[in-house]
C-alpha positions as CSV (number, residue, x, y, z in Angstrom):
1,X,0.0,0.0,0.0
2,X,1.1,3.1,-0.9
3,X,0.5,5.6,1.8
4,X,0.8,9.9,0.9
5,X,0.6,12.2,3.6
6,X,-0.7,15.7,3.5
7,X,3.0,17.1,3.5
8,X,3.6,15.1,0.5
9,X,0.5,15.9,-1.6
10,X,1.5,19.6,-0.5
11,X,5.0,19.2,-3.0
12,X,3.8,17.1,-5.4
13,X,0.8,19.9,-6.4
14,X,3.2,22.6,-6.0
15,X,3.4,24.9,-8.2
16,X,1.4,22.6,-10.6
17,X,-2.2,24.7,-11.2
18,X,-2.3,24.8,-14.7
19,X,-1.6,20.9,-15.0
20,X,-4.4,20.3,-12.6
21,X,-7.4,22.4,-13.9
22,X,-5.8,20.5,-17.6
23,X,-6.7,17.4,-15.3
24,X,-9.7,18.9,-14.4
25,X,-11.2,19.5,-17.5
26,X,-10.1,15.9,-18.8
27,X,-12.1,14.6,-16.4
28,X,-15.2,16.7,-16.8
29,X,-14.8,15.9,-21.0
30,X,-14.3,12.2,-20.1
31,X,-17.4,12.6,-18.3
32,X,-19.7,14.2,-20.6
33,X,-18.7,11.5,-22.9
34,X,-20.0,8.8,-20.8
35,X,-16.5,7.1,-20.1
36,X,-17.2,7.6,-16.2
37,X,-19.3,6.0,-13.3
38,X,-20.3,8.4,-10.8
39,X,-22.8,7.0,-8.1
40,X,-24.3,9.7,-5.9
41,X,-22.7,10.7,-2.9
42,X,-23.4,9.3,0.1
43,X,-24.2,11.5,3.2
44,X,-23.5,10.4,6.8
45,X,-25.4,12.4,8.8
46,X,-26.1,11.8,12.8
47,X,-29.6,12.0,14.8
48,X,-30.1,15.7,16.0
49,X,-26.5,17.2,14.1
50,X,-28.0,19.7,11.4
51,X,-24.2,20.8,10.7
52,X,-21.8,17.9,10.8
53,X,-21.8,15.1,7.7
54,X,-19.3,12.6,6.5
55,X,-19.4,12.0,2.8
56,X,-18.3,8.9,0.6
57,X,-17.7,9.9,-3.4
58,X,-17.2,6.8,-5.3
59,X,-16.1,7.3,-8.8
60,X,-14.5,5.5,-12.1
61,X,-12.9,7.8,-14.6
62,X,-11.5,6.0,-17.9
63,X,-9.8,6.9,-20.9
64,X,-6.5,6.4,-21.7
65,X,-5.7,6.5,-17.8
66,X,-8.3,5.3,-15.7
67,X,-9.2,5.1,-12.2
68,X,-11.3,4.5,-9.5
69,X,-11.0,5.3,-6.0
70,X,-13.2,6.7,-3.2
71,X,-13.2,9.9,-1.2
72,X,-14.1,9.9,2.4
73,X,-14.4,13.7,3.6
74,X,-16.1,14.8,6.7
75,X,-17.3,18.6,7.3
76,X,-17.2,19.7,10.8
77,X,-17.8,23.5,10.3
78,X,-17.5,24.1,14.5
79,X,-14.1,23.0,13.6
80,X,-13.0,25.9,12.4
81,X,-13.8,28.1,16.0
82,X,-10.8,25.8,17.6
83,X,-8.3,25.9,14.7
84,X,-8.7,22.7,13.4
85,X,-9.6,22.5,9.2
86,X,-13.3,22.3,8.5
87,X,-13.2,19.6,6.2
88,X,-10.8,16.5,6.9
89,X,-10.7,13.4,4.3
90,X,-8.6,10.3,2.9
91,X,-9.0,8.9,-0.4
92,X,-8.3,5.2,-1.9
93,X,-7.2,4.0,-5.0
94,X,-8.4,0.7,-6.4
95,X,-6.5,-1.4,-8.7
96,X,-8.3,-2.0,-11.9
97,X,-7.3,-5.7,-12.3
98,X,-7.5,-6.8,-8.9
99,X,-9.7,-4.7,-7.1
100,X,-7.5,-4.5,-4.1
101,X,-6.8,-0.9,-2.7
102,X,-3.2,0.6,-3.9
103,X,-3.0,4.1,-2.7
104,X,-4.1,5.7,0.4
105,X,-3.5,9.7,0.3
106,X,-5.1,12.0,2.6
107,X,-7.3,14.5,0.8
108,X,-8.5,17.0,2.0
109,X,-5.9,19.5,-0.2
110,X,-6.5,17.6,-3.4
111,X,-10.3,18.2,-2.6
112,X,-9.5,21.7,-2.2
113,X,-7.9,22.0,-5.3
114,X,-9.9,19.8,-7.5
115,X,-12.4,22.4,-6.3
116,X,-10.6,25.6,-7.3
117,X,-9.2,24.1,-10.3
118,X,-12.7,23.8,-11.4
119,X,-13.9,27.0,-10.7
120,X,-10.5,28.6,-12.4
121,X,-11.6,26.0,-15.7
122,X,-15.1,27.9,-15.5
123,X,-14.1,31.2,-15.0
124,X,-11.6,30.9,-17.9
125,X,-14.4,29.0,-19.8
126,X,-17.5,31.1,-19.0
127,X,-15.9,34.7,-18.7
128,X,-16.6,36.8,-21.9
129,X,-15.2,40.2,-21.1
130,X,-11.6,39.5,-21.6
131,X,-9.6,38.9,-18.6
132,X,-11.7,40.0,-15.3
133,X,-11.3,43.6,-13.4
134,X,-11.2,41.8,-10.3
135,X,-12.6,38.7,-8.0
136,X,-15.0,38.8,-5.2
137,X,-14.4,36.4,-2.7
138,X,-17.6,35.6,-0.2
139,X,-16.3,33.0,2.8
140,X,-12.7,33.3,4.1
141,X,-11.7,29.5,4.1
142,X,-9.4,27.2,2.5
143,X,-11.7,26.9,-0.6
144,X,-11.6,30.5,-1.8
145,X,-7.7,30.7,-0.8
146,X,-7.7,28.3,-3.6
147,X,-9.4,29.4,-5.6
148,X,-7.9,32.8,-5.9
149,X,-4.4,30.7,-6.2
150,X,-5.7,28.7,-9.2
151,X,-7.3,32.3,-10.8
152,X,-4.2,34.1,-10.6
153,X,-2.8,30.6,-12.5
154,X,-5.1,31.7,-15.1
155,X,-5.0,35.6,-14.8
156,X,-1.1,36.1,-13.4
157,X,-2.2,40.1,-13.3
158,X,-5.4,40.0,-11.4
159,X,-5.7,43.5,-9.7
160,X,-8.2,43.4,-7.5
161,X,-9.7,41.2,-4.6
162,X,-12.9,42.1,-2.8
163,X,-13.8,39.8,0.4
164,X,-16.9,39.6,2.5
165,X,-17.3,37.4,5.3
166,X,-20.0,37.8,8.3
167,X,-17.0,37.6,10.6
168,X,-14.9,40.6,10.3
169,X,-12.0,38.8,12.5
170,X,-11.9,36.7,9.8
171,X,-12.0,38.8,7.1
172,X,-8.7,40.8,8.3
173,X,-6.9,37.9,8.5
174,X,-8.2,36.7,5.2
175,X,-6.7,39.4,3.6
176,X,-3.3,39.0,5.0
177,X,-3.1,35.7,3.4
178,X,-4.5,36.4,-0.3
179,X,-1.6,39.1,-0.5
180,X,0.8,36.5,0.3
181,X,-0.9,34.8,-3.1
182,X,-1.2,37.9,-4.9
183,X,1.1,40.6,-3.5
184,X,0.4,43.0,-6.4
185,X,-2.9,43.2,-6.5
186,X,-5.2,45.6,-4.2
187,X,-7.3,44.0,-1.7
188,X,-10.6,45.4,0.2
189,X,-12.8,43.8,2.6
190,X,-17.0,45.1,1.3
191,X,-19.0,46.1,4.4
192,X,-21.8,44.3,3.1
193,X,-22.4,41.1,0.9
194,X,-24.2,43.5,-2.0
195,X,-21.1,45.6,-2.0
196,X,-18.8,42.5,-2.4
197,X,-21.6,41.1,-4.9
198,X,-21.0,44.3,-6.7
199,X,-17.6,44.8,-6.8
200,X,-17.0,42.7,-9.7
201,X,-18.0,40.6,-12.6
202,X,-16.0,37.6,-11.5
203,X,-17.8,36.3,-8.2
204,X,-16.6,32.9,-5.9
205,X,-19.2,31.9,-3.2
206,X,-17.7,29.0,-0.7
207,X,-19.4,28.9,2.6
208,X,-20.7,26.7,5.1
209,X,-24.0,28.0,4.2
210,X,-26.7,24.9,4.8
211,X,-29.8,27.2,3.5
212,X,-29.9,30.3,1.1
213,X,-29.3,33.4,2.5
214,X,-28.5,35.9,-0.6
215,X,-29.0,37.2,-4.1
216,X,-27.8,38.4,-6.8
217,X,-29.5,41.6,-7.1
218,X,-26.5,43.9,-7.1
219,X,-24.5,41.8,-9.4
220,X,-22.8,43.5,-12.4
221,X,-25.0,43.0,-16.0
222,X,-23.0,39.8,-17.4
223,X,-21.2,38.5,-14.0
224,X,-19.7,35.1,-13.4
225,X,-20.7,34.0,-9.8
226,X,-18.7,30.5,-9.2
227,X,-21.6,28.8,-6.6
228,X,-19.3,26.4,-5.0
229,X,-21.2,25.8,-1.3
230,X,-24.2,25.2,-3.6
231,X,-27.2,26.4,-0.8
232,X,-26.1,30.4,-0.7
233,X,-28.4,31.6,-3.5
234,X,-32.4,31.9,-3.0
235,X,-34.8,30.2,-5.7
236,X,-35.9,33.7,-7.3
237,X,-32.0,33.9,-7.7
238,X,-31.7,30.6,-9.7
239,X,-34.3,31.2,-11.7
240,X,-33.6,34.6,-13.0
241,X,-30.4,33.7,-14.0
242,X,-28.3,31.2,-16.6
243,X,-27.2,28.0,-15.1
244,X,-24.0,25.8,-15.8
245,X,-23.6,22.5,-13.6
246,X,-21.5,19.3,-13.7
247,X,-23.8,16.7,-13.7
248,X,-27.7,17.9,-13.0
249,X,-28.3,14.8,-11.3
250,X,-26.1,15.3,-9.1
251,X,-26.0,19.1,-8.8
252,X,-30.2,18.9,-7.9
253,X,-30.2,16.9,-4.8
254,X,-29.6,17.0,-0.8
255,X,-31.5,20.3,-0.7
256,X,-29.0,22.6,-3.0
257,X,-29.9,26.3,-4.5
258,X,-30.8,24.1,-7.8
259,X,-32.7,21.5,-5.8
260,X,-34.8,23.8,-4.1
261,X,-35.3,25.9,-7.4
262,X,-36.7,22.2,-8.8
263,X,-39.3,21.8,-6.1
264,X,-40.3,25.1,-7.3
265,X,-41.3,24.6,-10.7
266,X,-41.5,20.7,-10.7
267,X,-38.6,20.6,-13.7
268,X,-34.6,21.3,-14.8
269,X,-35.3,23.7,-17.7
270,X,-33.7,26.2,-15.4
271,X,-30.4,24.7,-16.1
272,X,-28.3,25.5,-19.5
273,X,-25.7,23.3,-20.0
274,X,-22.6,21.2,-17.9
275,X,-19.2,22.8,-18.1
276,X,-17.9,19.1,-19.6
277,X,-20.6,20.3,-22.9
278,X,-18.7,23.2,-23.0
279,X,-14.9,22.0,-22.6
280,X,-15.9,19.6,-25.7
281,X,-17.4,22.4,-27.4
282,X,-20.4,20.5,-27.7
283,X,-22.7,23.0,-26.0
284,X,-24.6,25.7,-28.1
285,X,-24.9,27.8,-25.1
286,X,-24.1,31.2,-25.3
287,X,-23.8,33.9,-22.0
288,X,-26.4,36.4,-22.1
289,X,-24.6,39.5,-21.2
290,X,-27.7,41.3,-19.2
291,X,-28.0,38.4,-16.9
292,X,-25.7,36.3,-14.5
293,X,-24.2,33.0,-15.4
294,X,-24.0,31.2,-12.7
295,X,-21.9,27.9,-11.8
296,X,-22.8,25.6,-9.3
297,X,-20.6,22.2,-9.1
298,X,-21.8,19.2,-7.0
299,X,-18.2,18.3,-7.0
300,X,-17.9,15.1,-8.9
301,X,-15.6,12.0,-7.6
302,X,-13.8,11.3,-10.2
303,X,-11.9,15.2,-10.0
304,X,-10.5,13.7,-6.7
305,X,-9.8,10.6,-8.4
306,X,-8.1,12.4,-10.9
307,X,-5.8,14.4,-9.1
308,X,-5.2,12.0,-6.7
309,X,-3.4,9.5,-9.4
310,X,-1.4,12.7,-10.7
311,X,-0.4,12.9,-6.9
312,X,0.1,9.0,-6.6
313,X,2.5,9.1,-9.9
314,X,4.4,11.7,-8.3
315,X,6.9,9.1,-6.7
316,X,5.9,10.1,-3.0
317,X,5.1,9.0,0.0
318,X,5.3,5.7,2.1
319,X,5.1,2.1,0.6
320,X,3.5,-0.4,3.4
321,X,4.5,-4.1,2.4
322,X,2.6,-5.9,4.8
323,X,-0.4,-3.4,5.2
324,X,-2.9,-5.9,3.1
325,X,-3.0,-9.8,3.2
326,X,-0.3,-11.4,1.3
């Protein structure tokens, strides 16, 4: 068994964004194709916790390099009030001829990234205006830090940041750190979540938000607004606006913006295409430039699987002889 720490997925994704989000978008293309498996998610949840889940993401991911594996991630959002990491997982890698389990790599950076490489492929893919004024970033975690890392991969002169956060502790310190990933570029901290939504066309949502709580309404004609914690945006929100998922049957489940906009109207029309239709160029969608496009990933297994083989190729780590039955 072939066991990679977090220290070791650290160096082997160093300095390696553009290679991942090219990973990334393989992976989506792969699985618009249909050369994928992708069972739904399972959610862990415990009798009277409203916050706390454990997930399992199963996934298969062919081509000319396939995979399959399974991500184990738990989100504790309390966590994050005693300085440990919100979100805490391991992944496994499966051998394809024998089944038995071949790489054990904790994950919760390569879900990170997986994440932000994403939401760098559909910035790049889904913003019109040339390259963006700025980015508003609304939650201070580990997600948008990422994100704003893989951006800049895409964008090197990025000059602007706005964050919001409803902790203004947070917020300072926030700020601090995204200068340290972009030391050139001006950073503010909005007052209010309109005045962050506002600042810019190119908009990243990552909470721990478990119901909506916010709109668009302020939002710049023709904005990008990357919906990565999925249950931030009302139903009038969804609806008003252009949609771009993954995979709708995953994206509309477990009570998301999208699934709640389903209830709503009893149908998907209000989605417009998957960001794997438009890697492939397969997708006749088109941005309307007096509305909002918004993107809102489920966050598919088999990106994890994905990066975690470019991180299990990477000649790291700690091989266990004995750890499974001879």
């Amino acid at each position: 068994m072939h066991v990679i720490g977090y220290p070791e997925v650290a160096s082997a994704l160093e300095g390696r964004e553009l290679e991942v989000i090219d990973v990334v978008r393989r992976a989506y293309e792969l699985h618009d194709e249909g050369r994928s498996s992708v069972p739904h998610s399972t959610f862990l949840r415990f009798p009277g916790d409203t916050r706390n889940r454990i997930i399992g993401l199963p996934a298969f991911l062919g081509g000319d390099r396939p995979a399959a594996g399974m991500k184990w991630i738990a989100s504790f959002p309390d966590n994050i009030a005693t300085g440990l990491p919100r979100a805490n997982a391991v992944l496994v890698l499966n051998s394809l001829s024998t089944g038995r389990p071949e790489a054990l790599l904790e994950a919760s950076l390569i879900s990170a990234r997986r994440t932000a490489a994403s939401a760098a492929l559909a910035a790049r893919t889904l913003y019109a205006n040339g390259e963006p004024d700025g980015v508003t970033l609304i939650g201070t975690g580990v997600i948008n830090l990422e994100v704003l890392r893989f951006l800049c991969a895409v964008w090197p002169d990025l000059p602007s940041v706005t964050l919001f956060d409803t902790d203004p502790a947070r917020s300072a310190s926030f700020a601090k750190r995204c200068a340290e990933v972009v030391p050139n570029a001006k950073i503010a901290v909005a007052d209010t979540v309109d005045a962050a939504v506002g600042a810019h066309h190119l908009i990243c949502i990552a909470t721990s938000a478990a119901t909506p709580h916010m709109n668009l309404a302020a939002a710049l004609p023709g904005s990008v607004v990357l919906h990565l914690s999925l249950r931030d945006l009302d139903t009038e929100t969804i609806l008003a606006n252009q949609n771009v998922v993954d995979d709708p049957d995953h994206a509309v489940r477990e009570r998301t913006s999208l699934h709640l906009a389903e209830q709503v109207v009893g149908n998907r029309d209000f989605i417009d295409t998957t960001i794997g239709a438009l890697c492939r160029g397969t997708s006749t969608f088109r941005p309307d430039p007096g509305r909002t496009v918004i993107f809102s990933p489920f966050g598919l297994g088999v990106l994890d699987v994905a990066v975690a083989q470019l991180v299990a190729e990477s000649s790291v780590g700690v091989q266990i002889d004995n750890f499974l039955p001879a």
